[in-house]
C-alpha positions as CSV (number, residue, x, y, z in Angstrom):
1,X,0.0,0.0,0.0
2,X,1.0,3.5,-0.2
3,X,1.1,5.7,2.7
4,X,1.6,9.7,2.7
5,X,3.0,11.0,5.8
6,X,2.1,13.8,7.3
7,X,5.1,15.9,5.6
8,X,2.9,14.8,2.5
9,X,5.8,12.2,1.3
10,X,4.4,9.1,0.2
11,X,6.4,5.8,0.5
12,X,5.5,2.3,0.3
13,X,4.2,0.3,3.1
14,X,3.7,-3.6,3.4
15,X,1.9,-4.5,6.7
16,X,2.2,-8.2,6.2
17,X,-1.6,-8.7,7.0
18,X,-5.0,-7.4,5.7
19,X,-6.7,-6.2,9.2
20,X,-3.1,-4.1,9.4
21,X,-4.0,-2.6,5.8
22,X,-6.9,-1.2,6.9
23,X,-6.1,-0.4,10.3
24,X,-3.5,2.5,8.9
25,X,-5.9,4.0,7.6
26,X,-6.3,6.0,10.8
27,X,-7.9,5.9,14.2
28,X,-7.9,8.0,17.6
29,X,-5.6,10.3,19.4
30,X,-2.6,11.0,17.4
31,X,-3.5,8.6,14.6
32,X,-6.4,11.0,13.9
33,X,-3.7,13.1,12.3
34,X,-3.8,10.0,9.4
35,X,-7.6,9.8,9.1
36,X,-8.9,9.0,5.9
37,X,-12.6,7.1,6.6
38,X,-14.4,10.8,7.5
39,X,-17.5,10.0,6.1
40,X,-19.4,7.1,4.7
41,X,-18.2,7.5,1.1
42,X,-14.8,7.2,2.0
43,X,-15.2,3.5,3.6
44,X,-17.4,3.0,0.4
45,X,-14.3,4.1,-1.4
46,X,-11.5,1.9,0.7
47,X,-14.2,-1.1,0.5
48,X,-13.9,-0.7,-3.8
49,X,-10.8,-0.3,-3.8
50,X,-9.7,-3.3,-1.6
51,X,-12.7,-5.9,-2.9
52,X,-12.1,-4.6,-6.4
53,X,-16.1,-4.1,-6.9
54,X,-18.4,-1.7,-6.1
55,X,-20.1,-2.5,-2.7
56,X,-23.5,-2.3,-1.6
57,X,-24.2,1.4,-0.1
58,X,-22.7,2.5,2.9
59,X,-24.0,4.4,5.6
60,X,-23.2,6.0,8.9
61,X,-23.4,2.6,10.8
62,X,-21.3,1.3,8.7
63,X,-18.6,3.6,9.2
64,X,-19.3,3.6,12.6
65,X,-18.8,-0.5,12.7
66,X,-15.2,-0.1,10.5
67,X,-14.2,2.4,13.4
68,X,-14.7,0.5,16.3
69,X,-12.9,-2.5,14.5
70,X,-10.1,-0.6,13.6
71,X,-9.6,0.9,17.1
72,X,-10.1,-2.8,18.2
73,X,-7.3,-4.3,16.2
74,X,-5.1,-1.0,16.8
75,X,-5.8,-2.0,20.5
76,X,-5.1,-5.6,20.3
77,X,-1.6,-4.6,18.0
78,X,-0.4,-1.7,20.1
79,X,-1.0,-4.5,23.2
80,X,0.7,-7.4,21.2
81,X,3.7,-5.2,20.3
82,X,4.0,-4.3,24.0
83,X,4.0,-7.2,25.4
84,X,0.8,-6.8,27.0
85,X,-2.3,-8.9,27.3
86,X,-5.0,-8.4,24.5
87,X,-7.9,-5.5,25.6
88,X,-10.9,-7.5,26.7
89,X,-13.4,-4.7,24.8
90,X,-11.0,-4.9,21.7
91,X,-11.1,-8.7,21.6
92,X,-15.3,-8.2,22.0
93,X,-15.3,-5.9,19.0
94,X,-13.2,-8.2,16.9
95,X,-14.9,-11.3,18.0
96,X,-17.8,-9.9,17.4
97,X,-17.5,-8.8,13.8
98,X,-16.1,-11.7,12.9
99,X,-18.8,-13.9,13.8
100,X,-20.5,-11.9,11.2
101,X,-21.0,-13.5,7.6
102,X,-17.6,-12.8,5.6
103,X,-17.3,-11.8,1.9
104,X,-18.6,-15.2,0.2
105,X,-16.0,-15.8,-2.7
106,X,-17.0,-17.9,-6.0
107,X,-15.9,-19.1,-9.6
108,X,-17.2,-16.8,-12.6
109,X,-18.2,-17.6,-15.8
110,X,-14.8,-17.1,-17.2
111,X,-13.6,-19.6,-14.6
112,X,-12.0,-16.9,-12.3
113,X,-12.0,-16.2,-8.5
114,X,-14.9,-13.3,-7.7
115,X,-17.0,-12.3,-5.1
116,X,-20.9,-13.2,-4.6
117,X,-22.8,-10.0,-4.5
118,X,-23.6,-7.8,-3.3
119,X,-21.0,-7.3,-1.0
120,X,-21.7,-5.3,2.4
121,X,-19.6,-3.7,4.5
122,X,-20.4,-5.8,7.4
123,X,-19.4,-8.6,5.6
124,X,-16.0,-7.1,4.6
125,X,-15.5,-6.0,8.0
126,X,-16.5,-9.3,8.8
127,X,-13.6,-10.7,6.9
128,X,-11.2,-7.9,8.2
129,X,-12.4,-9.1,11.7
130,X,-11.2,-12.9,10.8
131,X,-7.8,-11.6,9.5
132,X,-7.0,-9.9,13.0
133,X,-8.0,-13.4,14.5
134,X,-5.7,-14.8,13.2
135,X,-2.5,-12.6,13.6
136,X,-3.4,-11.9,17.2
137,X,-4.1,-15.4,18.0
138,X,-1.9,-16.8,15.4
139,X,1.5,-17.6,14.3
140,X,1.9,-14.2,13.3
141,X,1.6,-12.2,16.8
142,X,5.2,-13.1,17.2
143,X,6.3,-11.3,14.7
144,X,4.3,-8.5,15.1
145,X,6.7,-5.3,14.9
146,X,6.4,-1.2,15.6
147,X,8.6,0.3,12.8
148,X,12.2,1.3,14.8
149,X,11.9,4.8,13.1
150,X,12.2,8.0,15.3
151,X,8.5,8.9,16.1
152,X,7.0,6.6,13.9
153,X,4.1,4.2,14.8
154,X,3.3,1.8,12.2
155,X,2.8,-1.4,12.9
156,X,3.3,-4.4,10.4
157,X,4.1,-8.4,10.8
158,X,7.3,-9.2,10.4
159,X,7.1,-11.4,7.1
160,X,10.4,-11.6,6.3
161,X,12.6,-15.2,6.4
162,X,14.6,-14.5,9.3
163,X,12.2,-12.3,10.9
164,X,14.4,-9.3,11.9
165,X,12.4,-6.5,9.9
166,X,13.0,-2.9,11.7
167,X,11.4,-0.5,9.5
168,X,8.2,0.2,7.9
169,X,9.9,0.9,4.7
170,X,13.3,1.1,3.7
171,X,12.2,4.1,1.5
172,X,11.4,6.2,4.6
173,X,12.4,5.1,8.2
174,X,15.4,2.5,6.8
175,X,17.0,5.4,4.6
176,X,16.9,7.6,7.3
177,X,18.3,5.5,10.3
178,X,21.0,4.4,8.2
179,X,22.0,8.4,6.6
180,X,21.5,9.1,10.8
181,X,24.2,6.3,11.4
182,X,26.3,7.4,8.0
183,X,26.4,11.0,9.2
184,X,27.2,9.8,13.0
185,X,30.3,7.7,11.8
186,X,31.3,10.3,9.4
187,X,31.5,13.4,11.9
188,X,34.5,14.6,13.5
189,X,34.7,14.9,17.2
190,X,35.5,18.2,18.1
191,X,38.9,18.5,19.8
């Protein structure tokens, strides 16, 4: 996915896990600052573009549903990568839209993977819902990482072989540690 930051550079951003995709796209307190679901027509908006169809209308309970989930799974990953237990009201939320019916997939005509229609957003959420079930109670929680930038907060699962990922991206918090540690090697004391 790609991600602008609030300096309005965009870089790109693999969270390693669907429920993380949709979690950046904002929240509460200083993830506000990120928002990008203000309104109804912009989950109908995220919904098209991550189903790839258009969905069946959206509406304010809706969007009010996709928050709460996403403040559920940025509960549940901002616990996980603290090493604390999971939030009992965030673990609700999530269980609770995932015992939801997900997006039903099926074979086209042309033999191809699409989706039965329509498709709701409480059936996407549904399916976003199942996604964080599975990396918070999964394999996956233990390699759920905080990107090692300076003052940055996103969150991705650590997908790489050996698992020691640091960064969000090395376009934007890699670079930078490393032209930090270039430029700290590189200066001269002062005598």
């Amino acid at each position: 996915m790609r991600l602008t930051a609030l300096d309005g550079h965009t870089f790109r951003f693999d969270p390693g896990a669907t429920c993380l995709e949709f979690a950046h796209t904002g929240g509460e307190g200083f993830r506000a600052a990120y928002e990008t679901l203000h309104a109804p027509a912009d989950l109908a908006g995220w919904l098209r573009a991550f189903i790839g169809v258009e969905p069946a209308p959206v509406g304010g309970p809706d969007l009010a549903a996709a928050h709460r989930l996403r403040n559920a799974i940025w509960g549940c990953a901002d616990a996980v990568v603290a090493g604390d237990p999971l939030p009992a009201v965030a673990l609700d939320d999530i269980n609770d839209a995932a015992a939801r019916p997900p997006v039903v997939p099926r074979i086209d005509d042309r033999h191809r993977r699409a989706l039965a229609r329509p498709v709701t957003a409480e059936q996407v959420l549904s399916t976003l819902a199942r996604d964080a079930v599975e990396v918070f109670a999964g394999p996956q929680a233990g390699r759920l990482r905080r990107c090692a930038g300076v003052n940055c907060h996103l969150v991705f699962v650590d997908t790489s072989r050996p698992g020691r990922r640091r960064w969000c991206s090395m376009e934007r918090c890699g670079n930078r540690a490393k032209v930090a540690a270039f430029r700290s090697r590189h200066t001269e004391e002062p005598s």
